[in-house]
BAMIVO-13943 format. One record per residue: residue number from 1; residue in one letter; x, y, z of N, C-alpha, C, O in turn. Coordinates in nm, 2 decimals, decimal comma. Example, Ala and Ser with C-alpha at 12.3 -4.5 7.8 and 13.67 -1.06 7.14 Angstrom:
# BAMIVO-13943
<drenza nr="1" rest="A" n_east="1,32" n_north="-0,57" n_up="0,78" ca_east="1,23" ca_north="-0,45" ca_up="0,78" c_east="1,32" c_north="-0,33" c_up="0,78" o_east="1,42" o_north="-0,33" o_up="0,85"/>
<drenza nr="2" rest="S" n_east="1,28" n_north="-0,22" n_up="0,71" ca_east="1,37" ca_north="-0,11" ca_up="0,71" c_east="1,29" c_north="0,00" c_up="0,79" o_east="1,34" o_north="0,11" o_up="0,80"/>
# end
This chain:
# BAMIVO-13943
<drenza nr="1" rest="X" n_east="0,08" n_north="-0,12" n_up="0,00" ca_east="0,00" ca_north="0,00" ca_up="0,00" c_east="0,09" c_north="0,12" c_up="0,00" o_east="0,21" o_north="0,11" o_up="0,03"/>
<drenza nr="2" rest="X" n_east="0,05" n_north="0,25" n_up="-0,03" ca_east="0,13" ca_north="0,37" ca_up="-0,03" c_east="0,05" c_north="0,44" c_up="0,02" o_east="-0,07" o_north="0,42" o_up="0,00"/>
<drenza nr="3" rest="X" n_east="0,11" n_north="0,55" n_up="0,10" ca_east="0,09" ca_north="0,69" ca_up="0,15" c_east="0,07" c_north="0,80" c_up="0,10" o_east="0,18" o_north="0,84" o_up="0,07"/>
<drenza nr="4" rest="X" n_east="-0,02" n_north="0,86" n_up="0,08" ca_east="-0,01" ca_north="0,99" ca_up="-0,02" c_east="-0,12" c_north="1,08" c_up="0,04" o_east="-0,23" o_north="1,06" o_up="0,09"/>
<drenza nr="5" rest="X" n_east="-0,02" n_north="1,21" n_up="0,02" ca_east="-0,10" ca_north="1,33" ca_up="0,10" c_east="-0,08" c_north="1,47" c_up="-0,02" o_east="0,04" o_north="1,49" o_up="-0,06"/>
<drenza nr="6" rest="X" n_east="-0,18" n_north="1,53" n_up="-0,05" ca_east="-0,16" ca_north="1,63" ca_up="-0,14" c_east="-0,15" c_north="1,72" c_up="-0,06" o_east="-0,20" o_north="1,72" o_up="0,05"/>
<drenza nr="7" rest="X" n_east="-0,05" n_north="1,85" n_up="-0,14" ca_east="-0,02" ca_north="1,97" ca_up="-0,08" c_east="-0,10" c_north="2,06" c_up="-0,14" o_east="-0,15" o_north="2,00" o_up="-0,24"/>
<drenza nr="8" rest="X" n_east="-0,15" n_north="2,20" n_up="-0,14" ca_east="-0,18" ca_north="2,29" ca_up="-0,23" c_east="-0,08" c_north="2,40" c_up="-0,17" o_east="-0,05" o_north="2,42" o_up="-0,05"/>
<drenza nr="9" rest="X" n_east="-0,02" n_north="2,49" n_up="-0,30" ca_east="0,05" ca_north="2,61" ca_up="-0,26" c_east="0,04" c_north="2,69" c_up="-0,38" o_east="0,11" o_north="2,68" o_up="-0,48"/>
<drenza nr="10" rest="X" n_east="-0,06" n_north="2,77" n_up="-0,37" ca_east="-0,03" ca_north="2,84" ca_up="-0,44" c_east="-0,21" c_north="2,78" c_up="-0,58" o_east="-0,33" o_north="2,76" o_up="-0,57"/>
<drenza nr="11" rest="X" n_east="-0,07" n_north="2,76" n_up="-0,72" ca_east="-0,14" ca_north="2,70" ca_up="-0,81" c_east="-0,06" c_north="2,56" c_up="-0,80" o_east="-0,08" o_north="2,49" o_up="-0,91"/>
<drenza nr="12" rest="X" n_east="-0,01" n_north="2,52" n_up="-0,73" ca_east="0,08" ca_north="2,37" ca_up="-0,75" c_east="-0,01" c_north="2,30" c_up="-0,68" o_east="-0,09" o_north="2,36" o_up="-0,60"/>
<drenza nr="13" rest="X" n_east="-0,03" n_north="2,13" n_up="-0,70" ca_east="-0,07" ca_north="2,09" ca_up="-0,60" c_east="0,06" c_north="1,96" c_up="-0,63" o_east="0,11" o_north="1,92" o_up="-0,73"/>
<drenza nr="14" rest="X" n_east="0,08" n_north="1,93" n_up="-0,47" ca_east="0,23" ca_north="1,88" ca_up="-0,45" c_east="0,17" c_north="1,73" c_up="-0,40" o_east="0,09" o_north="1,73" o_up="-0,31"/>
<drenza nr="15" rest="X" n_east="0,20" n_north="1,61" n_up="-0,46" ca_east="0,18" ca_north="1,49" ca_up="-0,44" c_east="0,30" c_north="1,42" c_up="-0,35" o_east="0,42" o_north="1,40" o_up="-0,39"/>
<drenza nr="16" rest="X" n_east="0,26" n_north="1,40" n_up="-0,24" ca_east="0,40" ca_north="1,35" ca_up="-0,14" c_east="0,36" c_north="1,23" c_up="-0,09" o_east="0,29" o_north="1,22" o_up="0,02"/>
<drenza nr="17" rest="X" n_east="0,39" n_north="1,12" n_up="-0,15" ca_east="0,38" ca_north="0,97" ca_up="-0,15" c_east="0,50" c_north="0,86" c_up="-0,14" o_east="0,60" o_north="0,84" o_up="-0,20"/>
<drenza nr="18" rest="X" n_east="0,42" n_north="0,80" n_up="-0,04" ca_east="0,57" ca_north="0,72" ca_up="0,00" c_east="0,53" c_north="0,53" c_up="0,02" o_east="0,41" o_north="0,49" o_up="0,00"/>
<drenza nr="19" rest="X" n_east="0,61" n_north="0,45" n_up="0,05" ca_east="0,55" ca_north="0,32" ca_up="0,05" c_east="0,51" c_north="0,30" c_up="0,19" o_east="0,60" o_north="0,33" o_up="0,27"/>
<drenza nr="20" rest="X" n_east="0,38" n_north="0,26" n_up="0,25" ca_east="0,35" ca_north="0,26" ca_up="0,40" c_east="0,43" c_north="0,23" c_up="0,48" o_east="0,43" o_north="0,30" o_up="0,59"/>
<drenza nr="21" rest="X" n_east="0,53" n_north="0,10" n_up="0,44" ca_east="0,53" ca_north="0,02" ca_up="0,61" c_east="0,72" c_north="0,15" c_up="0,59" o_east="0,83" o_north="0,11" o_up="0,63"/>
<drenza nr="22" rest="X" n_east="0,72" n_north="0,26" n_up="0,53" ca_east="0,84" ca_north="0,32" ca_up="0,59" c_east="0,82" c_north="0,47" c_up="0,62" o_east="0,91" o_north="0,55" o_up="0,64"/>
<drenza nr="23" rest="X" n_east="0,68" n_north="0,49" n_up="0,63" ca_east="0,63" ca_north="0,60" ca_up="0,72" c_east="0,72" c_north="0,59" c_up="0,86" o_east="0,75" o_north="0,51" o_up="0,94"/>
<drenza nr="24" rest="X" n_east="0,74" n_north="0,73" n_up="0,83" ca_east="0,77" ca_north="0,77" ca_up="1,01" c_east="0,98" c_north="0,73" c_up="1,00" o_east="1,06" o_north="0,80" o_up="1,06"/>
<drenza nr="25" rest="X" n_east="1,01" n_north="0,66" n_up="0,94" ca_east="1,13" ca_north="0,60" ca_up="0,89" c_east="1,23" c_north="0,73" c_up="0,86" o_east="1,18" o_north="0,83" o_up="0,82"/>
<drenza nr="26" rest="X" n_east="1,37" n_north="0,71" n_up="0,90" ca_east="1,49" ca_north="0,80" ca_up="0,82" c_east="1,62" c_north="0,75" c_up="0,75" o_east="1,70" o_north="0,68" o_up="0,80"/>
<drenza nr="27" rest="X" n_east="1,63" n_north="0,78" n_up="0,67" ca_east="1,73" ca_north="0,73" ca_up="0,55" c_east="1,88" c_north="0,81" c_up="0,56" o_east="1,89" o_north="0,93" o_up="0,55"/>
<drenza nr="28" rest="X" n_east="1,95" n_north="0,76" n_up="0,57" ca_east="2,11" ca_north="0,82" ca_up="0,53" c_east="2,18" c_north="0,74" c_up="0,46" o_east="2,20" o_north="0,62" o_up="0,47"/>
<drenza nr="29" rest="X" n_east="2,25" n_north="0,85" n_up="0,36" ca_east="2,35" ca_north="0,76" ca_up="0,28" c_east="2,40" c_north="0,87" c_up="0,20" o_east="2,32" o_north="0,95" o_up="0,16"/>
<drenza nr="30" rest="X" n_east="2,53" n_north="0,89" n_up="0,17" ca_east="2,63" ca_north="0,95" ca_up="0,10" c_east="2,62" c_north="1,12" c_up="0,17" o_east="2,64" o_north="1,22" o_up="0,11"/>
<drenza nr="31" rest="X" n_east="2,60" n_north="1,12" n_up="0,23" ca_east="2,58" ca_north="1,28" ca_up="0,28" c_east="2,44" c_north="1,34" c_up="0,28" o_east="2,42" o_north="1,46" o_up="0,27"/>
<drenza nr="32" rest="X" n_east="2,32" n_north="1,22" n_up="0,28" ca_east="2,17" ca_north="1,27" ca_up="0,24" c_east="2,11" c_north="1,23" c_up="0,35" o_east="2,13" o_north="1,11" o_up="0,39"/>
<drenza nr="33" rest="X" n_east="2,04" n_north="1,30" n_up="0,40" ca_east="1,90" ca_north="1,19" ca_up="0,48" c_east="1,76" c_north="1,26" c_up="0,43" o_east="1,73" o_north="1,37" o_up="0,38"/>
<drenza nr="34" rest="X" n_east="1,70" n_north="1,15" n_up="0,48" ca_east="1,58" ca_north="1,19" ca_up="0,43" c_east="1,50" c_north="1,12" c_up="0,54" o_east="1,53" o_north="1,00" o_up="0,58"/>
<drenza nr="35" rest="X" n_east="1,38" n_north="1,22" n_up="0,58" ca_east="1,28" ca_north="1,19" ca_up="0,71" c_east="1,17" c_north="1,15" c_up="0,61" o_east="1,13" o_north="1,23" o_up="0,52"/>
<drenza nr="36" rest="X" n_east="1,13" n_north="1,01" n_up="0,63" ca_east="0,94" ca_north="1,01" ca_up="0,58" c_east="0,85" c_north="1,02" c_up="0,68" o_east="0,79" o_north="0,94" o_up="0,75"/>
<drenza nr="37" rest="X" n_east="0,85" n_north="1,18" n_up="0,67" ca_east="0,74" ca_north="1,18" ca_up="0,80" c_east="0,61" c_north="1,22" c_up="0,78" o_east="0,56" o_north="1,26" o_up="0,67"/>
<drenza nr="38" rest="X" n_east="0,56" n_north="1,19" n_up="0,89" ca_east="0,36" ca_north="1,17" ca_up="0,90" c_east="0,31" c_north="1,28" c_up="0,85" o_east="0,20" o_north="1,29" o_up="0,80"/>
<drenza nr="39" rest="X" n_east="0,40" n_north="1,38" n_up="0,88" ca_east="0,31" ca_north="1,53" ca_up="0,85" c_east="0,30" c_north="1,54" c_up="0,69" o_east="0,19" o_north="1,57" o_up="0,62"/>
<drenza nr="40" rest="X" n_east="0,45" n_north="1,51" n_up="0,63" ca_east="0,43" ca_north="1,49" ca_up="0,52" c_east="0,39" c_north="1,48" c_up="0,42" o_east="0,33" o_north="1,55" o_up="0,34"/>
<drenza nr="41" rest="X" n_east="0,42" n_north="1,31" n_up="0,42" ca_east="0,40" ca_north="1,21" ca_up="0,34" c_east="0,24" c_north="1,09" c_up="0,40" o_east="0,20" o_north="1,00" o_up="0,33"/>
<drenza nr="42" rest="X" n_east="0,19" n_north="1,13" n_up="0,53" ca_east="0,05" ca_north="1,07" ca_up="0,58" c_east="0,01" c_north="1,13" c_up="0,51" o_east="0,05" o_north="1,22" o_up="0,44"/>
<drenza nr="43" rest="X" n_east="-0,16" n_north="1,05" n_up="0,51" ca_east="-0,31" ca_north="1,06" ca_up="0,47" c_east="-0,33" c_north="0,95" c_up="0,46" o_east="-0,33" o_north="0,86" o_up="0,54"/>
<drenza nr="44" rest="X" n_east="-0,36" n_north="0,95" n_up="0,29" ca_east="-0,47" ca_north="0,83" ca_up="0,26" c_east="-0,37" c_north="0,75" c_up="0,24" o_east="-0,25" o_north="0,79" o_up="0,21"/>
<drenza nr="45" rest="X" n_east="-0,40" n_north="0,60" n_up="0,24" ca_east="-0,37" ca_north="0,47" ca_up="0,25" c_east="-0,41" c_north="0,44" c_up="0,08" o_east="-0,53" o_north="0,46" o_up="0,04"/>
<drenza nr="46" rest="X" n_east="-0,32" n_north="0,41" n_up="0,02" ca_east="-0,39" ca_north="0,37" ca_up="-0,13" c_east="-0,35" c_north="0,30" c_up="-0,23" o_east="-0,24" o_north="0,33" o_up="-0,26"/>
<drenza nr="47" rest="X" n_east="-0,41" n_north="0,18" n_up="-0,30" ca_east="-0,36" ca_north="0,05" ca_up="-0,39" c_east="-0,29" c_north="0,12" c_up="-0,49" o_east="-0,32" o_north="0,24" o_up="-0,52"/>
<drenza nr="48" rest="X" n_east="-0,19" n_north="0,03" n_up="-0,57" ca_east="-0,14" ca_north="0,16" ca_up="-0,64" c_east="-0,22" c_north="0,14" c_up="-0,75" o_east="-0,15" o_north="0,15" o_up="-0,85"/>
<drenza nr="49" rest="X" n_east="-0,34" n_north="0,11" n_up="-0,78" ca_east="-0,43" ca_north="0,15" ca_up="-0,88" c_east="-0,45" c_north="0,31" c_up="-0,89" o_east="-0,44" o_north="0,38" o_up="-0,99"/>
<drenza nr="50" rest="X" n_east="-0,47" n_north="0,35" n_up="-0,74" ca_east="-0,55" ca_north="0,45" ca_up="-0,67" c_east="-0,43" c_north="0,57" c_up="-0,72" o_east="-0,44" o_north="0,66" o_up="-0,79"/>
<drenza nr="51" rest="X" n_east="-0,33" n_north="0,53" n_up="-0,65" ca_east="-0,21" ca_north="0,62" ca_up="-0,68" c_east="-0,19" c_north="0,65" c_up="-0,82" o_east="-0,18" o_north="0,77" o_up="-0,85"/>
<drenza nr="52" rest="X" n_east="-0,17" n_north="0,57" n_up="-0,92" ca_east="-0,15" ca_north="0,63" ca_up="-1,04" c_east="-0,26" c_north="0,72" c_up="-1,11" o_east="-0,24" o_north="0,79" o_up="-1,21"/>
<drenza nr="53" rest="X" n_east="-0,40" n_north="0,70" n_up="-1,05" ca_east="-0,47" ca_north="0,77" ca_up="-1,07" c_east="-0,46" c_north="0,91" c_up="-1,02" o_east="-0,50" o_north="1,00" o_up="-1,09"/>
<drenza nr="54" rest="X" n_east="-0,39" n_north="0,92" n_up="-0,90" ca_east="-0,39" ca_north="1,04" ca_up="-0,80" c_east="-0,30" c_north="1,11" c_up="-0,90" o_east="-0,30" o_north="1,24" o_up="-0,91"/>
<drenza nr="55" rest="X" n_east="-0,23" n_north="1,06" n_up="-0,96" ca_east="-0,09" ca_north="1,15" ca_up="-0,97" c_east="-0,13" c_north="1,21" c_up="-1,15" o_east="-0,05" o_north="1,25" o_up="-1,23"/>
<drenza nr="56" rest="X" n_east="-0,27" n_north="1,20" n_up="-1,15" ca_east="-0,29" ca_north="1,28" ca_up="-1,31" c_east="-0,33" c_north="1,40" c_up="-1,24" o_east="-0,35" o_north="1,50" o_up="-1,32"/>
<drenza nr="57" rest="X" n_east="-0,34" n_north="1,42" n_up="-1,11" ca_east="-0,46" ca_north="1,58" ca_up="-1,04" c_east="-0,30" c_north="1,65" c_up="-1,00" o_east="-0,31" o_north="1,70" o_up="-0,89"/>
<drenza nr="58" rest="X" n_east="-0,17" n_north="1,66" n_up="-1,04" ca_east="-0,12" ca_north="1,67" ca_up="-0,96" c_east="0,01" c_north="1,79" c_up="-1,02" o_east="0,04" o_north="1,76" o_up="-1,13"/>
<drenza nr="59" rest="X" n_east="0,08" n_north="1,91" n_up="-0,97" ca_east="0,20" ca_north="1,89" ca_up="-1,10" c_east="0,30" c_north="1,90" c_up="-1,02" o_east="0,39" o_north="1,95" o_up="-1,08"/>
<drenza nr="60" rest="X" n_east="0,33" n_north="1,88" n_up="-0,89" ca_east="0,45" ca_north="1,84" ca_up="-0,88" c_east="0,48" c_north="1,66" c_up="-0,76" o_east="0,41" o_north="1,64" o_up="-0,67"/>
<drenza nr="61" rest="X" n_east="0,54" n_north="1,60" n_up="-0,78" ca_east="0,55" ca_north="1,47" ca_up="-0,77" c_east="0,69" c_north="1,50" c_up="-0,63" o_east="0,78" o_north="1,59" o_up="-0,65"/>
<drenza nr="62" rest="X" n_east="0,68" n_north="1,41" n_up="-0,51" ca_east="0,78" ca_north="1,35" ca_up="-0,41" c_east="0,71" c_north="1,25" c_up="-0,41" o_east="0,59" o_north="1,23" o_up="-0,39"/>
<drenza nr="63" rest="X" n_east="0,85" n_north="1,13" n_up="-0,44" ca_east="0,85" ca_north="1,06" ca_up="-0,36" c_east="0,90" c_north="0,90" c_up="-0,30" o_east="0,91" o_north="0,82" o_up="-0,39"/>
<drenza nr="64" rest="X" n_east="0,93" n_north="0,87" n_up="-0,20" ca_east="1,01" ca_north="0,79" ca_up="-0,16" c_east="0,96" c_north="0,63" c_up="-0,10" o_east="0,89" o_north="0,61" o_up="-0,01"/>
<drenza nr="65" rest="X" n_east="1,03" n_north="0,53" n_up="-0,20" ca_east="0,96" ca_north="0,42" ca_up="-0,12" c_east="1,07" c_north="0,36" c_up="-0,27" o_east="1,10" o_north="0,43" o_up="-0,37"/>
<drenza nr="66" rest="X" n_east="1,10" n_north="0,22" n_up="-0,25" ca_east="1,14" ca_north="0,14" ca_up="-0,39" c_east="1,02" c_north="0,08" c_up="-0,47" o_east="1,01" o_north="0,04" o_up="-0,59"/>
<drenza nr="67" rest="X" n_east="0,90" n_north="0,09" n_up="-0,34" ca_east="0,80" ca_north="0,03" ca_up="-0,48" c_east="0,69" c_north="0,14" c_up="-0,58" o_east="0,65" o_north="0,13" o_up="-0,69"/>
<drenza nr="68" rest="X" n_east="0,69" n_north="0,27" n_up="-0,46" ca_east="0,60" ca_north="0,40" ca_up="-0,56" c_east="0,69" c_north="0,40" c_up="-0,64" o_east="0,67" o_north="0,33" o_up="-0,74"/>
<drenza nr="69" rest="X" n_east="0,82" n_north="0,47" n_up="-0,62" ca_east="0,95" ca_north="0,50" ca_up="-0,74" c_east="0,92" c_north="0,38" c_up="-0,83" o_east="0,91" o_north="0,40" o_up="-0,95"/>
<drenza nr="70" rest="X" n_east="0,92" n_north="0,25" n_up="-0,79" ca_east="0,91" ca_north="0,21" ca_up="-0,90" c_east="0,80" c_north="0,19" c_up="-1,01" o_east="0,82" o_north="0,15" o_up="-1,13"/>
<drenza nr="71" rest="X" n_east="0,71" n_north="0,23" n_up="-0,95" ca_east="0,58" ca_north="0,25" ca_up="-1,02" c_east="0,58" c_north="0,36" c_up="-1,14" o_east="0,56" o_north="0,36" o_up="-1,26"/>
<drenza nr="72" rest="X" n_east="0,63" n_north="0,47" n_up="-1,06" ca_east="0,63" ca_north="0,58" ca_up="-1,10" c_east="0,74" c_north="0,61" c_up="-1,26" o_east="0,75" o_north="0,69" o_up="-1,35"/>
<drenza nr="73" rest="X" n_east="0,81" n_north="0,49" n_up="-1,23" ca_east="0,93" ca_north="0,49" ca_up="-1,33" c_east="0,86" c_north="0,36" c_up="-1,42" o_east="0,91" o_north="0,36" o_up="-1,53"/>
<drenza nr="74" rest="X" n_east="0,78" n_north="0,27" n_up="-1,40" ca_east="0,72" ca_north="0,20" ca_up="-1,50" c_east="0,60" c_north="0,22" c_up="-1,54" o_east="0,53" o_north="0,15" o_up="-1,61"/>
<drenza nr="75" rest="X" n_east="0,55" n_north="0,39" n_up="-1,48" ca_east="0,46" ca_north="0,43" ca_up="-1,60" c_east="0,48" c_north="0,54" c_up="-1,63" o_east="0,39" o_north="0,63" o_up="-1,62"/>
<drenza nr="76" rest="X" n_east="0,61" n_north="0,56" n_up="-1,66" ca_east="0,65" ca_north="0,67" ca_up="-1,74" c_east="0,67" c_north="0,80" c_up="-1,67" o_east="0,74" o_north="0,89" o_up="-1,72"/>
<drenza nr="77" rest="X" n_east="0,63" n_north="0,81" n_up="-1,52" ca_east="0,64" ca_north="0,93" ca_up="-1,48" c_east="0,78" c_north="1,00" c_up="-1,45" o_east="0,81" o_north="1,12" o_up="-1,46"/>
<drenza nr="78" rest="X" n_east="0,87" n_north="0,90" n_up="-1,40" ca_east="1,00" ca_north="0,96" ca_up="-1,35" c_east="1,12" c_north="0,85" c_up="-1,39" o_east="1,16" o_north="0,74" o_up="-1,36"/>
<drenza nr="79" rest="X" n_east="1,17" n_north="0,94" n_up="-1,47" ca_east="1,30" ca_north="0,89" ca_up="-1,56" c_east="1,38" c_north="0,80" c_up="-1,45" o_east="1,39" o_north="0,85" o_up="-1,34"/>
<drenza nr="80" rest="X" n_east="1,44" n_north="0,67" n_up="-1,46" ca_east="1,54" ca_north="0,61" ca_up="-1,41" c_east="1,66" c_north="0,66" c_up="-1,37" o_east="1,73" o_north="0,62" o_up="-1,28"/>
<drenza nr="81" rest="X" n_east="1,69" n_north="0,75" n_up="-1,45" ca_east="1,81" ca_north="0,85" ca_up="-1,43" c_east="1,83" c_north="0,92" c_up="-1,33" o_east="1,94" o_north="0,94" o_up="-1,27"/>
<drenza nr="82" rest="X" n_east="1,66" n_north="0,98" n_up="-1,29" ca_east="1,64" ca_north="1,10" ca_up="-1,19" c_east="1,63" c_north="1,01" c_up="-1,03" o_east="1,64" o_north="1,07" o_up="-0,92"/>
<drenza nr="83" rest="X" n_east="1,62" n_north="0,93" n_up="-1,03" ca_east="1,60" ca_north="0,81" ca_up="-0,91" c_east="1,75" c_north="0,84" c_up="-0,82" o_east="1,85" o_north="0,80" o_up="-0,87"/>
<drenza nr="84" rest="X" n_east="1,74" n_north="0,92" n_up="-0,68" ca_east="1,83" ca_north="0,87" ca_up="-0,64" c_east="1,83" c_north="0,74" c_up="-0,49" o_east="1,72" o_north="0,72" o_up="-0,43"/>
<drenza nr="85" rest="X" n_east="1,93" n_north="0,68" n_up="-0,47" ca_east="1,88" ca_north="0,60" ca_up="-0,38" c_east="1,99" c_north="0,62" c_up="-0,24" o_east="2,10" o_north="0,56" o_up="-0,22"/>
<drenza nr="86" rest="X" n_east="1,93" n_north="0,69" n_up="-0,16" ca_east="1,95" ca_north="0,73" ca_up="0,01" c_east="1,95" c_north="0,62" c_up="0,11" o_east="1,84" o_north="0,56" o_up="0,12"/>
<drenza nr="87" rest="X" n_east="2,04" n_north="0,60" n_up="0,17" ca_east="2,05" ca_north="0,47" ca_up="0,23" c_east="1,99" c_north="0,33" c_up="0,14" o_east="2,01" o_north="0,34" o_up="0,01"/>
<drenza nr="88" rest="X" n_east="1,93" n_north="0,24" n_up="0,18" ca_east="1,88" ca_north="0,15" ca_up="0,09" c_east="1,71" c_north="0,21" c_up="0,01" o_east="1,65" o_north="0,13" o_up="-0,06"/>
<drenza nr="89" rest="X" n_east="1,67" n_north="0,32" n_up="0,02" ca_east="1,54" ca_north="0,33" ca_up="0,00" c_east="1,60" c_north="0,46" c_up="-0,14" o_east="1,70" o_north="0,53" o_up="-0,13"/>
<drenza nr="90" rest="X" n_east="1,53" n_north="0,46" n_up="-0,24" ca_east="1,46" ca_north="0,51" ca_up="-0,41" c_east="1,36" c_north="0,64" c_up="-0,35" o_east="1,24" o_north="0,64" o_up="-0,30"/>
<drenza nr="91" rest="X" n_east="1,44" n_north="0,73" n_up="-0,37" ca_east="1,40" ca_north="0,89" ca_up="-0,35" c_east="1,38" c_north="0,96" c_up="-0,54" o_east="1,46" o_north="0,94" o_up="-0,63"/>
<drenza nr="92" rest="X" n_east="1,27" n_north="1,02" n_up="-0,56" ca_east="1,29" ca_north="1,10" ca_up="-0,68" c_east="1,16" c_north="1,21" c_up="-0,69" o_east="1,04" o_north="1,16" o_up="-0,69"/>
<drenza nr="93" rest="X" n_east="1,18" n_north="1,31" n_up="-0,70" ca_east="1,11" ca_north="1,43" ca_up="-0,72" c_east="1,05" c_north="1,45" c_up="-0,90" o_east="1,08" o_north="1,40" o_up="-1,01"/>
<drenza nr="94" rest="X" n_east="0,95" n_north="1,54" n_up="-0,87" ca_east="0,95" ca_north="1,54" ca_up="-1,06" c_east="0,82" c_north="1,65" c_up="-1,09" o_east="0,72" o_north="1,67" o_up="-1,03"/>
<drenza nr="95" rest="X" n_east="0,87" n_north="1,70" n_up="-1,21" ca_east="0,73" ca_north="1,85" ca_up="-1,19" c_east="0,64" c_north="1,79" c_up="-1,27" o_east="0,69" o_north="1,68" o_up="-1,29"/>
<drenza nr="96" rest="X" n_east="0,56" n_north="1,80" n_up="-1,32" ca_east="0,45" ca_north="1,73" ca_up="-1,40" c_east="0,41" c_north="1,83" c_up="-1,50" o_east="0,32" o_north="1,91" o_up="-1,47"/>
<drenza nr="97" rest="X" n_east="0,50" n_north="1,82" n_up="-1,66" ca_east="0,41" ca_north="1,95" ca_up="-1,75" c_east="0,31" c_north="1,92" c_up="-1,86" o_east="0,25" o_north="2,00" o_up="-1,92"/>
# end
């Protein structure tokens, strides 16, 4: 299951989704950490049917987990290139145009 909570700022709405069971979790590796935290990256609970639906309402994309990233990279949303990987966990950002 994945975590996903939309932001609004402005005219952006910011999609920050992550894979459940590493909510709350922190990553380090090469000089990076990264916090998945509740405030964040909480909300809805969602199949990644649900998620790839979510992410057409959306134009800017976080997000951290090996299995959203991977999702996200096998349907087209976020280049393999752009993927970086922080401690053992697949971090990748992405604007939506």
């Amino acid at each position: 299951m994945i975590s996903c909570r939309i932001h609004a700022h402005g005219n952006e709405r910011i999609l920050a989704a992550c894979d459940r069971e590493i909510l709350g979790m922190t990553f380090t590796g090469d000089g990076v950490r990264i916090k998945v935290s509740e405030i964040f990256y909480g909300g809805e609970t969602l199949p990644e049917e649900a998620f790839v639906e979510r992410t057409k309402s959306v134009t800017i994309m976080n997000l951290v987990g090996n299995r959203v990233v991977g999702i996200a990279v096998r349907e087209g949303m976020v280049s393999e290139q752009s993927v970086m990987v922080i401690g053992e966990v697949m971090h990748a950002q992405t604007v939506v145009l």
